[in-house]
KEGURO-553257 format. One record per residue (C-alpha): residue number from 1; residue in one letter; x, y, z. Coordinates in steps of 0.02 Angstrom, whole numbers, plus 50000, padded with zeros to 5 digits. Each point is the difference from the previous one (the first is absolute). Layout:
<sites>
- bami | filum | x | y | z
- NUM | A | X | Y | Z;
...
</sites>
This chain:
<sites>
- bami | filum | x | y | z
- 1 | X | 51680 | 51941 | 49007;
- 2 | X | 50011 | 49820 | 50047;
- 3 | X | 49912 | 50037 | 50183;
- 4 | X | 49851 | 50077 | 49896;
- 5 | X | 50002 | 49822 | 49881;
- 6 | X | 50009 | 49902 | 50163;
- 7 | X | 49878 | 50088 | 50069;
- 8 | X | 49869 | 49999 | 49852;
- 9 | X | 50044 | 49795 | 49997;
- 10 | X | 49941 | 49980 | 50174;
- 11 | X | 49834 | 50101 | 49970;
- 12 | X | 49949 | 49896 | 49850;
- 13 | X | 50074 | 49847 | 50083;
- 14 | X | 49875 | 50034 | 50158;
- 15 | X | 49861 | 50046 | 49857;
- 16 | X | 50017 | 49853 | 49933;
- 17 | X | 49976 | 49880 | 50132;
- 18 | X | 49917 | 49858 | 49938;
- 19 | X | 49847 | 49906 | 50094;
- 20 | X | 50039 | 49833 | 50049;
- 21 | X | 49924 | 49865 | 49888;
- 22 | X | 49802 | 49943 | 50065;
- 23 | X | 49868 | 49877 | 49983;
- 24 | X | 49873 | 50059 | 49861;
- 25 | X | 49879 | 49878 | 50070;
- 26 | X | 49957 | 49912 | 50188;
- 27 | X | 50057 | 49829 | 50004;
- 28 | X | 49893 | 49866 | 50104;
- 29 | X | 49944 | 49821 | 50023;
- 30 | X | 49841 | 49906 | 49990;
- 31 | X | 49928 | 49931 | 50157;
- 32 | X | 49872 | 49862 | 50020;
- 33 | X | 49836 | 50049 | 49931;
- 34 | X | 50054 | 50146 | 49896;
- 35 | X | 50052 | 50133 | 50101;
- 36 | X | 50188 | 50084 | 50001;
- 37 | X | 50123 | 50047 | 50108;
- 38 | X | 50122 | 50138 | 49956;
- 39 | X | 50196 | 49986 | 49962;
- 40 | X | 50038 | 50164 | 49946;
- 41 | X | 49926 | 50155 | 49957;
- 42 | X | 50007 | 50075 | 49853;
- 43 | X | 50132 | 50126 | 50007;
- 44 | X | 50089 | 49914 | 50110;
- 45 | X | 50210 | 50027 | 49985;
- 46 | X | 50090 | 49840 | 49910;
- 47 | X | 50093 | 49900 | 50041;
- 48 | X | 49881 | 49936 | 50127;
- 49 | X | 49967 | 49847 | 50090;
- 50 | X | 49867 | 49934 | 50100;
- 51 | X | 49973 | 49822 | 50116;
- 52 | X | 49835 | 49928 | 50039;
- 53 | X | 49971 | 49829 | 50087;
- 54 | X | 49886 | 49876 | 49913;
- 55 | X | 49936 | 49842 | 50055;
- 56 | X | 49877 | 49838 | 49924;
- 57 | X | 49817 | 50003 | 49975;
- 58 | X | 50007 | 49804 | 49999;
- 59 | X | 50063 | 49890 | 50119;
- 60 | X | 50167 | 49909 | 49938;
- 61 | X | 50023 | 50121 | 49846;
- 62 | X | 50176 | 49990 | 49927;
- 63 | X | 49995 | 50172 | 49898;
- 64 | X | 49925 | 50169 | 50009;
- 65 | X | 49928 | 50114 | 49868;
- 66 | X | 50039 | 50178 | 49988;
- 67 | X | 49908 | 50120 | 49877;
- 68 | X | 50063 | 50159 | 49978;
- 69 | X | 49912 | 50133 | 49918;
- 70 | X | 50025 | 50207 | 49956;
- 71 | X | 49881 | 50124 | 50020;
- 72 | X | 49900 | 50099 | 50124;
- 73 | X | 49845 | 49904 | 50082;
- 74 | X | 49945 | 49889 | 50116;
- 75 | X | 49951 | 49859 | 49901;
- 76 | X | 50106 | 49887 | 49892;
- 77 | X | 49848 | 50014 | 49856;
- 78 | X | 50048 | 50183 | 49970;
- 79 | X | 50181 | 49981 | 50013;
- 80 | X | 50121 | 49933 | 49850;
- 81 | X | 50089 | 49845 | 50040;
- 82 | X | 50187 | 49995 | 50024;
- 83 | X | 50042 | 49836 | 50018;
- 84 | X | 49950 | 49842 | 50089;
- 85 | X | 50146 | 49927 | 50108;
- 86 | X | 50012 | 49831 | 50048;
- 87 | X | 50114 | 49952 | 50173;
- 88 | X | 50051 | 49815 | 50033;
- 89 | X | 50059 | 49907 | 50126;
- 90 | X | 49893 | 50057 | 50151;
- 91 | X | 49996 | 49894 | 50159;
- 92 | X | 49845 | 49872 | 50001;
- 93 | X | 49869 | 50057 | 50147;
- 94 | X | 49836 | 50057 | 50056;
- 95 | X | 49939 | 50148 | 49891;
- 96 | X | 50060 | 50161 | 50077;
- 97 | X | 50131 | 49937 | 50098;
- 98 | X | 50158 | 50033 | 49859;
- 99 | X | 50063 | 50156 | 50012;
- 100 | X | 50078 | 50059 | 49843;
- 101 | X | 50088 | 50144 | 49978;
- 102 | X | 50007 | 50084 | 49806;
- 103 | X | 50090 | 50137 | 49982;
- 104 | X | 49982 | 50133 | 49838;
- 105 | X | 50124 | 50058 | 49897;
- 106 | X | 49963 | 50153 | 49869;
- 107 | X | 50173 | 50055 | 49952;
- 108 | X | 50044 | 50183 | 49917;
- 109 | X | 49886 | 49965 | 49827;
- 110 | X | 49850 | 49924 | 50099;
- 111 | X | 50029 | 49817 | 49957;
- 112 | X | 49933 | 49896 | 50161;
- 113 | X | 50113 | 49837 | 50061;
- 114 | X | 49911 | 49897 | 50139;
- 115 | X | 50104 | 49886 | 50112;
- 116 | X | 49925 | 49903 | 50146;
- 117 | X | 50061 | 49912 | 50174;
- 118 | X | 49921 | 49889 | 50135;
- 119 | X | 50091 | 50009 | 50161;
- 120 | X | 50186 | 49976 | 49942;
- 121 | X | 49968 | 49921 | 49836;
- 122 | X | 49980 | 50093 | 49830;
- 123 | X | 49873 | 49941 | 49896;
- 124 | X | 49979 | 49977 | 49820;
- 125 | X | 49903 | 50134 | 49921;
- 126 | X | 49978 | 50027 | 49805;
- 127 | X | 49876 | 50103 | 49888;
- 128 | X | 49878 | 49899 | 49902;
- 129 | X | 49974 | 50040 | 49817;
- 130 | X | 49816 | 49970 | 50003;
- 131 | X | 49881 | 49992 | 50180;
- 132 | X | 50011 | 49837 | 50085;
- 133 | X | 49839 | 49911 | 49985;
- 134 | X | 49873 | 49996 | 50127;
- 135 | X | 50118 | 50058 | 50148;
- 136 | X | 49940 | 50162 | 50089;
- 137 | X | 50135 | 50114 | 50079;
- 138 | X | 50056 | 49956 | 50139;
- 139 | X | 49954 | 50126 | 50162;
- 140 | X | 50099 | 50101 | 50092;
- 141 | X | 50033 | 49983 | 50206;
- 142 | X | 49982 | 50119 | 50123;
- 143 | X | 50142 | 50043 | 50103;
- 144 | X | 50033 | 49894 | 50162;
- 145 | X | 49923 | 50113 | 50140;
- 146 | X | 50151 | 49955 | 50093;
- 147 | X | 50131 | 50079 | 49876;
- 148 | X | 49885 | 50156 | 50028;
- 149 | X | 49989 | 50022 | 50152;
- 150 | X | 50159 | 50094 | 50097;
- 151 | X | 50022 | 49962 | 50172;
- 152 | X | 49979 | 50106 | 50127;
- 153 | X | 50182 | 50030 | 50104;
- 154 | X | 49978 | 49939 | 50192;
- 155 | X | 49966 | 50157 | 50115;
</sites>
């Protein structure tokens, strides 16, 4: 009797598996000029986490804007605005040059956390209760070629 229990246990128990917990909607950021680049797809298995490098439009900038927005689309018009994140404390130079790594956090109910680093440093990042101003976001850097590339091993 208590093998057939067990047994009948383990076949509900395996029936019942439960799907891990997703994203109901893509998460992804504003770039200059309107467009958006993609976080996460909707659907996509949480907790997740994502890093992007960032850099300034303006040479000497201090702080970088990051707007993050849900939805499906490829312009930040159509999508529904997450948050705006502001990051301090970025290294004065030519625009371009800082290279700014932000990484996203959604965590198990689908609430995002940004954190951000330049070289060794962690930077100050916070969400802003209302959109800053005038700023634009700030773009997003292609890779280094050179990280890229893998060498070839001598013949």
């Amino acid at each position: 009797m208590k093998r057939v229990l067990l047994a009948v246990l383990l076949v509900t128990a395996c029936k019942r598996t439960a799907r891990p917990p997703s994203l109901g909607e893509a998460i992804s950021v504003e770039q200059p000029g309107g467009s958006t680049s993609q976080l996460f797809t909707q659907g996509s298995e949480i907790p997740t986490s994502a890093t992007e490098s960032f850099t300034t439009g303006k040479d000497n900038e201090k702080r970088l804007y990051v707007h993050v927005l849900r939805g499906a689309g490829r312009t930040a018009s159509g999508l529904h605005s997450e948050a705006w994140w502001e990051i301090e404390g970025v290294s004065p130079a030519r625009a371009g040059e800082p290279r700014v790594m932000v990484t996203f956090e959604v965590d198990a109910q689908g609430h995002l956390a940004l954190s951000a680093r330049e070289e060794d440093r962690r930077l100050a990042s916070k969400k802003l209760e209302t959109p800053p101003g005038k700023a634009a976001p700030s773009p997003l850097t292609e890779p280094d070629d050179d990280e890229d590339i893998e060498e070839d091993p001598p013949e």
